[in-house]
C-alpha positions in Angstrom: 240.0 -181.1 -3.4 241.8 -178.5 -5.9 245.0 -177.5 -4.7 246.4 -174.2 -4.0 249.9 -172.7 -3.9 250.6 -169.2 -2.3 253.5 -166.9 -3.3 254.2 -163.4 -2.0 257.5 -161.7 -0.2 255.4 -160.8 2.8 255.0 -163.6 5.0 252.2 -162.1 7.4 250.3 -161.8 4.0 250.5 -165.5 3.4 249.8 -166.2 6.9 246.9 -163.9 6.9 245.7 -165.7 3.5 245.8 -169.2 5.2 243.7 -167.9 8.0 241.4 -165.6 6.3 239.4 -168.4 3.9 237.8 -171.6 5.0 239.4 -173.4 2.1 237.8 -176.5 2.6 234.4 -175.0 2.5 235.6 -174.1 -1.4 237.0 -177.9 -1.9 240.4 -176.3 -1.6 243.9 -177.3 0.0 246.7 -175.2 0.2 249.9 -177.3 -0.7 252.8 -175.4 -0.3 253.8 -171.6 0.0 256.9 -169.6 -1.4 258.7 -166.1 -0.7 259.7 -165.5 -4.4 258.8 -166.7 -7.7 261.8 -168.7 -8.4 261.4 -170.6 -5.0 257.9 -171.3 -6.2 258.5 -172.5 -9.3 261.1 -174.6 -8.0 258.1 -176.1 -5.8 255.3 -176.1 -8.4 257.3 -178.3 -10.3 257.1 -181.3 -8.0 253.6 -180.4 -6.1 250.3 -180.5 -7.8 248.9 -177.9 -8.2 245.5 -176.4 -9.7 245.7 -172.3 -8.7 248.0 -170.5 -8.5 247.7 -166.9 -6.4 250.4 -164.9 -6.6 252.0 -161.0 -5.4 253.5 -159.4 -8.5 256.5 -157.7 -7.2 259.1 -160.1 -5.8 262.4 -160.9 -6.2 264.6 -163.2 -8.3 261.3 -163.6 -10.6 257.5 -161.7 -10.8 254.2 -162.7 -10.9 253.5 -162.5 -14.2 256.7 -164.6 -15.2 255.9 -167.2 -12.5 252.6 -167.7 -14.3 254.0 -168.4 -17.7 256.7 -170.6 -16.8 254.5 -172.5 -14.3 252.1 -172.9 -16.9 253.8 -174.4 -19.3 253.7 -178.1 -17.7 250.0 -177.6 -16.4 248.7 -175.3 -18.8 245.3 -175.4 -17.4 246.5 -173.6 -13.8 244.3 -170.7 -12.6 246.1 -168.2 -11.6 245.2 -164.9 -9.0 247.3 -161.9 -8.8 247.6 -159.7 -5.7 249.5 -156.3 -6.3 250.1 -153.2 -4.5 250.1 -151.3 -7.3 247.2 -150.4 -9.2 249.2 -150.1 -13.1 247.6 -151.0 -16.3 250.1 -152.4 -17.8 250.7 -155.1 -15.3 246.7 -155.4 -15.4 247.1 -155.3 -19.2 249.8 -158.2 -19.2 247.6 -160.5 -16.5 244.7 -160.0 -18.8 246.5 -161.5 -21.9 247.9 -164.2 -19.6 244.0 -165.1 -18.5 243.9 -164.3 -15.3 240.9 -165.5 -12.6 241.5 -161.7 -10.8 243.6 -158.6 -10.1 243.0 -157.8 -6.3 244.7 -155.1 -5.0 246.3 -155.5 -1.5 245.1 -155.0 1.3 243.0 -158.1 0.1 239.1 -157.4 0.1 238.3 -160.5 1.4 235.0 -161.3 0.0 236.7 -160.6 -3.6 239.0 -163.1 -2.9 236.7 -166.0 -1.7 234.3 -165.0 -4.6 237.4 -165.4 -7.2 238.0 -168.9 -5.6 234.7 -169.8 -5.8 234.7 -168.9 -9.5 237.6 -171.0 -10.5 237.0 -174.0 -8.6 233.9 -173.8 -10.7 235.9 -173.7 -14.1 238.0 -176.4 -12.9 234.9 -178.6 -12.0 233.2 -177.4 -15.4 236.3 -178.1 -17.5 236.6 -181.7 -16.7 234.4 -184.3 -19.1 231.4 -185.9 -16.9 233.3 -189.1 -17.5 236.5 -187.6 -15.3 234.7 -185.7 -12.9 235.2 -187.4 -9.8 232.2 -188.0 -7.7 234.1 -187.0 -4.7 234.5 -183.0 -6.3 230.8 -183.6 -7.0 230.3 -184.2 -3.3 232.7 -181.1 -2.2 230.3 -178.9 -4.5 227.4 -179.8 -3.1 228.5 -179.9 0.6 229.6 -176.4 -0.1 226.6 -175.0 -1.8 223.8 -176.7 0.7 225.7 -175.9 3.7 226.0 -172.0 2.4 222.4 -172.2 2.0 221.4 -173.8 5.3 223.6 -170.8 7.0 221.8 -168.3 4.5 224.9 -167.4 2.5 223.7 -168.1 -1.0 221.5 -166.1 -3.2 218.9 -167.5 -4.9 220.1 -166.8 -8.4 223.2 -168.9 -7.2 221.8 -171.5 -5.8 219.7 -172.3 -8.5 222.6 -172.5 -11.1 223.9 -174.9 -8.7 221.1 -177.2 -8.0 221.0 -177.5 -12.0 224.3 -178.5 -12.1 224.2 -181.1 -9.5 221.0 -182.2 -10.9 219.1 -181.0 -7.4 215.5 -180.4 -8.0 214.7 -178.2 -4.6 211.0 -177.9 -5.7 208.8 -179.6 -3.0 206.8 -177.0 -1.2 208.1 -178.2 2.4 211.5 -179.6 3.6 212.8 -180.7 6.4 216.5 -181.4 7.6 218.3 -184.3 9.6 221.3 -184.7 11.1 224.0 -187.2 11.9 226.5 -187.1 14.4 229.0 -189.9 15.3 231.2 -189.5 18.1 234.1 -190.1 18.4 234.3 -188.5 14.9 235.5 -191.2 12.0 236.0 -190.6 8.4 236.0 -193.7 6.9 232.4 -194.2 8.6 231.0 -191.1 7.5 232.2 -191.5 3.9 231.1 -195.0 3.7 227.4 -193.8 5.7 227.2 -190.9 3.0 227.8 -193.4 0.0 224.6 -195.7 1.3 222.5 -192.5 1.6 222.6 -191.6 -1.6 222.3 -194.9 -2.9 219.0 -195.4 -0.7 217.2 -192.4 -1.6 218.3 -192.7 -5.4 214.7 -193.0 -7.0 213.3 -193.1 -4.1 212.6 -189.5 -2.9 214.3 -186.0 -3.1 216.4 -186.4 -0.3 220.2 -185.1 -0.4 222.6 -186.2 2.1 225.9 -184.0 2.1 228.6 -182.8 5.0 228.9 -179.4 7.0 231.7 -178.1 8.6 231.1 -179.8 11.7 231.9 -183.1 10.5 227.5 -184.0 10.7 226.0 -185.5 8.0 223.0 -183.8 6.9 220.0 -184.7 4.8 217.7 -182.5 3.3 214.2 -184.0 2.5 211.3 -182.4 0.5 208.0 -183.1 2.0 204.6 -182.8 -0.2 203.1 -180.6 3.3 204.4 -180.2 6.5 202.2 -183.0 8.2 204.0 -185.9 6.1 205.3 -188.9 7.3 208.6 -189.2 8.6 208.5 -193.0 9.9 210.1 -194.2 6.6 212.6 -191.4 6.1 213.8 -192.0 10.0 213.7 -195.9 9.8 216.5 -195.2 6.7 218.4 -193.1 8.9 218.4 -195.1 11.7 219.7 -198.4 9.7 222.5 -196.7 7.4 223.7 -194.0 10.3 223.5 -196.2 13.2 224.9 -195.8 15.9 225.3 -192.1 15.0 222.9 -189.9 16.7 220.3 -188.8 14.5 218.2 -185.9 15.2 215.3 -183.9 13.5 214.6 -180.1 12.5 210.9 -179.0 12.0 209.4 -178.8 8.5 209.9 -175.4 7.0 208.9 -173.9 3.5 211.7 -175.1 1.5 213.6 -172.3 -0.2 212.5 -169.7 2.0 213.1 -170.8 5.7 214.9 -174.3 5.3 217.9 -172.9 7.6 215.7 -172.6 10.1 215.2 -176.6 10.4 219.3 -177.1 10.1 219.5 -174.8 13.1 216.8 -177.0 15.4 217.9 -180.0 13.8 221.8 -179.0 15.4 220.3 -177.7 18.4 218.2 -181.1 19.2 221.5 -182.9 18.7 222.7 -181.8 22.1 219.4 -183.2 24.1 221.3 -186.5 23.7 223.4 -185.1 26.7 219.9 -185.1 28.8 218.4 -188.4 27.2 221.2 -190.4 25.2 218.7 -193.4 25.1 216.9 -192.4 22.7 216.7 -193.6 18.7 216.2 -190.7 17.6 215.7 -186.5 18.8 213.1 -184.6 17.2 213.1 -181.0 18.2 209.2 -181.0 18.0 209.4 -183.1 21.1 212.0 -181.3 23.1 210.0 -179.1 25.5 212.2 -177.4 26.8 213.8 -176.5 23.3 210.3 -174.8 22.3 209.9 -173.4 25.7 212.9 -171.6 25.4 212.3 -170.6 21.9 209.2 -168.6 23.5 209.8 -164.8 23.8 209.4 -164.8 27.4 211.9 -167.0 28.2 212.8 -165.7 31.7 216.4 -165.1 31.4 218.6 -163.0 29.7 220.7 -165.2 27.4 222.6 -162.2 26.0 223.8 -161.1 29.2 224.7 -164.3 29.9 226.7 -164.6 26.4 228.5 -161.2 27.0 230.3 -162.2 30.5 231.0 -165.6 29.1 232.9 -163.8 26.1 234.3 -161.6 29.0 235.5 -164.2 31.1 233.5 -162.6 34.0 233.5 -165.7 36.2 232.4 -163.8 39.4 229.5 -161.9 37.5 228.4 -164.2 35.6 228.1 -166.8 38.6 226.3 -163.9 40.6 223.7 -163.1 37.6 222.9 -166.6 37.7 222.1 -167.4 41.3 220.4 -164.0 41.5 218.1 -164.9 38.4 217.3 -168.4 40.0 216.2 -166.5 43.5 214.0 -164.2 41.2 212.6 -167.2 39.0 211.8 -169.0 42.1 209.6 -166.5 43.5 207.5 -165.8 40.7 203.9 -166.5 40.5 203.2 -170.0 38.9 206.8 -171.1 38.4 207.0 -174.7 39.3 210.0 -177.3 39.8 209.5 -178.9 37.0 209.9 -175.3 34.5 213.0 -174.5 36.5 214.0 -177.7 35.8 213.8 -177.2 32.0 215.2 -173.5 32.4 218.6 -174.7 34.0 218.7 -177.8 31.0 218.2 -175.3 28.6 220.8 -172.9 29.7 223.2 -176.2 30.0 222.8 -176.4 26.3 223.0 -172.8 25.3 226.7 -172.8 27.4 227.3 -175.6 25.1 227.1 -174.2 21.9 228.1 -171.2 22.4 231.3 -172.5 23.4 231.5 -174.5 20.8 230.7 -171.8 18.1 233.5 -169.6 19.8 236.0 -172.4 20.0 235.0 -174.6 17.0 235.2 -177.6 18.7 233.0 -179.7 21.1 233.7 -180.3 24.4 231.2 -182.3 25.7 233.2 -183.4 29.2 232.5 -180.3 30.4 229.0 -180.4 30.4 228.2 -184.2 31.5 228.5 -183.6 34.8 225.9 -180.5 35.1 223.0 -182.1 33.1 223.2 -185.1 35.9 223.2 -182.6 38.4 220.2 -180.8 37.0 218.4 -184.2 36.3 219.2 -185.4 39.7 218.0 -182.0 41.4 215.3 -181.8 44.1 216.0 -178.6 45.2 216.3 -174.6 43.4 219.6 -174.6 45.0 221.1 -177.7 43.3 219.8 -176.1 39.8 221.3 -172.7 39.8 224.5 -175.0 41.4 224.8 -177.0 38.3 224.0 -174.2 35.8 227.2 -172.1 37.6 229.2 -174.9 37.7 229.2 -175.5 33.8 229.2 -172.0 33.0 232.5 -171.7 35.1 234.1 -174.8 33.2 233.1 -172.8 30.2 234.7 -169.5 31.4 237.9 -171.6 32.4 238.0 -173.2 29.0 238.0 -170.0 27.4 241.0 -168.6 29.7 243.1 -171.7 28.2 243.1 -169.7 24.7 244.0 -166.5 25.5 243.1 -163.7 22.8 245.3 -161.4 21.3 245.2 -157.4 23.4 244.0 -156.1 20.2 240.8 -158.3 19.6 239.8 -157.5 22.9 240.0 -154.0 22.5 238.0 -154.8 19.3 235.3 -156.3 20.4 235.1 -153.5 23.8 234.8 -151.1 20.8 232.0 -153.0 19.5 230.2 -153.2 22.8 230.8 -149.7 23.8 230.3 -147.9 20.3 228.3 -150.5 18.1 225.9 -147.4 16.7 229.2 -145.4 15.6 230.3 -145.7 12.3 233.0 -148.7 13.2 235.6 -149.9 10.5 238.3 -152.6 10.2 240.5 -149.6 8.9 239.6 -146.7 11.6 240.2 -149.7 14.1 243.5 -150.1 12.3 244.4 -146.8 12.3 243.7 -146.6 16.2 245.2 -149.3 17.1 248.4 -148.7 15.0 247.6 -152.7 12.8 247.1 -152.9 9.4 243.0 -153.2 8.5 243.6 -156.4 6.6 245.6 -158.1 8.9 243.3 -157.1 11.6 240.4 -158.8 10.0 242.2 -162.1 9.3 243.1 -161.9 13.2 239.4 -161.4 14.8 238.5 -163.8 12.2 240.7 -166.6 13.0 240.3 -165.5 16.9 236.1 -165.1 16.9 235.5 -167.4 14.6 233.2 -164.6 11.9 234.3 -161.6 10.2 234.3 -158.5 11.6 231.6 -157.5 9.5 229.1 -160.2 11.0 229.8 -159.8 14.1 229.1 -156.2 14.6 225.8 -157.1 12.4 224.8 -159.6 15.0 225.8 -157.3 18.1 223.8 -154.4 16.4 221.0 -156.7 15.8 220.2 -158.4 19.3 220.6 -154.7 20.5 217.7 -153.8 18.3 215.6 -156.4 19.4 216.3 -155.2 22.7 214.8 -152.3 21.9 212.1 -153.4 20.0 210.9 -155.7 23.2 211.0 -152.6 25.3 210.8 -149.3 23.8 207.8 -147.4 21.8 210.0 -146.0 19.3 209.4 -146.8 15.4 211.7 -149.2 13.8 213.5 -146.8 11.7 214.5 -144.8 14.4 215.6 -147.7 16.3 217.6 -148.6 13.2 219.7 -145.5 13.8 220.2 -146.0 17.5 222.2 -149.4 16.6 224.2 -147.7 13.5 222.0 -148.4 10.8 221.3 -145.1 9.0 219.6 -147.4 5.2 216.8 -148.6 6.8 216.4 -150.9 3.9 219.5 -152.6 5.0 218.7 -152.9 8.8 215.6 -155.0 7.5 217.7 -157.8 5.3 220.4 -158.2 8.2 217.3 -158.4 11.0 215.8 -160.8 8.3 219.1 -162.7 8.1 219.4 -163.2 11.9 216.2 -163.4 13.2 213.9 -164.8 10.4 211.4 -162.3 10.4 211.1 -158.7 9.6 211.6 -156.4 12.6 208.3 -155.1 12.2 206.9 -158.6 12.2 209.4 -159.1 15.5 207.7 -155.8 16.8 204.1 -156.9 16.6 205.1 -160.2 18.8 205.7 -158.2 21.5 
C-alpha cells in the first residue's frame, strides 16, 4: 500500500479526513499525522511516506515550505494542498511545486478521493514493470473490479484499467463467485488468491481479486449463459476449501455483472440454513428467487425503517400482524411461510451487517433452527421476531450521534425537499463538511447516496401503486431533471423506471 501523511492545525479536519475516505479501497495507509509543518517534517523524515496532503496556513512552517523541504530526500512525494483561502499566488507557487490538487476547505469529498485515485495511479505508473510489486498490482485490481461490481466506475475508466492490468473483459456473459472463510485469516486468503491466479493462468478469463468484506471473488467470462460451470466450481472447491463458496447468476458482462456479485453475496448467507452443502448457487435457492418476485408479501422497507429506528415494539407487532394476515390468504401453504420467515432471517442479516460493517452471525443461528424446526405459523413469526429483536438490541449497543438522527428524520420526513449537507449544517448549528464525514462514518454511505436510495424505494412505491407518469412521480421524491431520476433508478434497481412500471 502507498502511504499517506496528513498535516493541518485543525484536528477535527484530520479526524474528519481519516473517516471520510476508505483508504484501503485506494491501496492507501495513513502513517502518521501532524499539527504544523515543522512537526511533520520532523516525522516524514523517519516514516515512509509516498503523499503528502497538507493545509497551507500553519504555524512554525507552511504548506508550501513543508513540500519542498520534505521533498528533498523523497523527491518523488505527491503532494495535496487543502487551503481556506482561495489566492493565486499560493495556487501559483503549488503549481510550480507540481502539485496532485488545490482543494479548497471545506473538502469536496469526491475531489479528494478522485485526486487520490489519480496519484496512486502515477505512483503505480512511475515504477519500471520490473519493481512493480505484484501485491500493488493486486490492490489496483481489487479496487477497480470491486468499484465496478458496486457500479462505481465508468466505462471509459474501467477500460483504461483493464488495459493496464492486462484484463480482457470481452466474453459476452460473466458470472461471479465468491469465497468466504470464517473465521477470517489472512495468510489463507493470500495464499488461496495466489493458487487462483496461477490455476486460471492460460486457462480461461477468470480474475480472482478481494472486496471489502475480506471474500474473495472471481469473475468468470462465459461464451453464453447456459455454459458449464462443473469445471470452474471443481477449481474453487479444491483451492478455497473449506471456505464457502457460493454462485451469482450469469449476467451480460459489462452491462449487469454487479448484479451476479450481489446474488452471489446474498447466497452466501443460505449456508446459515444448509451449511452442508459444497457449494450455494443462487439459481437453486428458492426462496432467494421467491423473494426476488415483486409480490413478495411483505413489506421489507417498513421492516428496514423501524430496524434503523430501533422500534422494537412496532417492528415486533408488524411482524406477527403480517404472519396472521399471510396465514389467512388464499393458497398460502406451510411450506411458503416457511421460506417467507427464512428469507426475512437473511434480509435482518444483511442489513445489519451493511449498517454495522461487520457480521454477526451468533445472532441469527438460533432463528433459522427455529424456523427449520417449525410446525406451526406461531413458531415462524416467533423466530422471525426474535432475530429481529437481537438485531434491534445490537444496534442500541452503538448509539448514534443526536445529530445523525435528526438527519436521517429529515430525510424520512422531507426527502422530496431540496435537502443539503450545508442547509443541514446551517440548521443544526455543524459544519457541512464535518457533518458528512459523521453520517458517513456513522451510516456507513454518504449523505448523497443515501438520500438517493430513500428517494428511490419511495418512487417505486409509487410506481407499484399509483397511475401517475414517471416524471411526475420524479418530482414527488425530489427529483425535478428527470434525466437524472432515470440513471440513479438505473443505478439501484437495474432497470429503467419505466421498465419497473410496466412489471407492475
Amino acid at each position: 500500500m502507498f502511504k499517506v501523511f496528513l498535516v493541518d492545525d485543525e484536528p477535527f479536519i484530520i479526524e474528519g479526513l481519516m473517516d471520510a475516505i476508505d483508504w484501503a479501497a485506494f491501496g492507501l495507509e495513513i502513517v502518521g499525522s501532524a499539527e504544523n509543518g515543522q512537526e511533520a517534517l520532523e516525522r516524514i523524515r523517519y516514516t515512509p511516506v509516498d503523499i503528502l496532503i497538507t493545509d497551507i496556513s500553519m504555524p512554525f512552517l507552511n504548506g508550501l515550505d513543508l513540500i519542498r523541504q520534505a521533498r528533498e530526500p523523497r523527491p518523488d512525494l505527491k503532494a495535496i494542498i487543502l487551503s481556506g483561502f482561495n489566492e493565486f499566488d499560493y495556487l501559483k507557487e503549488g503549481l510550480k511545486l507540481g502539485i496532485e490538487n488545490y482543494l479548497l476547505k471545506p473538502i469536496n469529498v469526491k475531489e479528494l478521493q478522485d485526486t487520490l485515485r489519480n496519484a496512486a495511479d502515477k505512483l503505480l505508473s512511475s515504477r519500471s514493470d520490473a519493481r512493480l510489486l505484484q501485491s500493488n498490482v493486486q490492490i489496483m485490481r481489487d479496487n477497480t473490479l470491486y468499484r465496478w461490481m458496486n457500479d462505481r466506475i465508468s466505462e471509459s475508466e474501467l477500460a483504461e484499467r483493464a488495459e493496464l492490468l492486462g484484463l480482457s473483459l470481452e466474453a459476452p456473459y460473466g458470472i461471479v463467485a465468491l469465497l468466504r472463510r470464517e473465521p477470517f485469516d489472512i495468510d489463507a486468503q493470500e495464499q488461496a488468491l495466489a493458487q487462483l491466479a496461477a490455476a486460471f493462468e492460460g486457462r480461461r478469463q477468470a480474475v480472482p481479486f478481494r472486496d471489502l468484506d475480506g471474500d474473495i471473488v472471481v469473475l468468470a467470462e462465459l461464451s453464453s449463459p447456459d455454459e458449464d460451470r462443473t469445471e470452474l466450481a471443481r477449481t474453487l472447491r479444491r483451492i478455497g476449501a473449506p471456505a464457502r463458496l457460493s454462485f451469482g447468476g450469469p449476467h451480460p458482462l459489462r452491462s449487469s455483472i454487479s448484479a451476479s456479485y450481489r446474488e452471489a453475496k446474498k447466497a452466501q448467507e443460505f449456508f446459515m440454513i444448509d451449511p452442508d452443502r459444497d457449494w450455494i448457487d443462487y439459481e437453486d435457492t428458492l426462496p432467494l428467487k421467491k423473494a426476488e418476485l415483486v409480490d413478495f408479501p411483505i413489506d421489507w422497507e417498513g421492516y428496514r425503517k423501524l430496524l434503523v429506528a430501533r422500534d422494537k415494539e412496532k417492528l415486533s407487532e408488524a411482524i406477527a400482524a403480517d404472519f396472521e394476515r399471510l396465514r389467512a390468504m388464499e393458497g398460502m401453504t406451510p411450506a411458503q411461510l416457511q421460506e417467507v420467515a427464512l428469507e426475512l432471517i437473511i434480509r435482518f442479516k444483511m442489513e445489519l451487517k451493511s449498517i454495522k460493517h461487520a457480521d454477526e452471525p451468533e445472532l441469527f443461528a438460533a432463528g433459522i433452527g427455529q424456523a427449520n424446526a417449525a410446525s406451526h405459523y406461531a413458531e415462524l413469526s416467533e423466530a422471525v421476531r426474535q432475530v429481529a429483536g437481537r438485531c434491534v438490541d445490537s444496534l442500541a449497543k452503538d448509539a448514534r450521534s443526536p445529530v445523525v438522527l435528526q438527519v436521517l428524520s429529515e430525510i424520512q420526513e422531507h426527502y422530496a425537499d431540496d435537502l443539503s449537507l450545508k442547509a443541514l449544517g446551517a440548521r443544526f448549528h455543524i459544519h457541512p463538511v464535518y457533518l458528512g464525514q459523521l453520517f458517513q462514518k456513522e451510516i456507513g454511505e454518504s449523505f448523497t447516496e443515501h438520500i438517493n436510495k430513500y428517494r428511490i424505494e419511495q418512487a417505486k412505491r409509487l410506481l407499484k401503486t399509483s397511475a401517475l407518469k414517471v416524471h411526475d412521480i420524479a418530482r414527488q421524491v425530489g427529483y425535478w431533471e428527470t434525466g437524472y431520476f432515470y440513471k440513479q433508478f438505473k443505478k439501484f434497481v437495474g432497470i429503467s423506471p419505466t421498465e419497473f412500471k410496466g412489471l407492475h
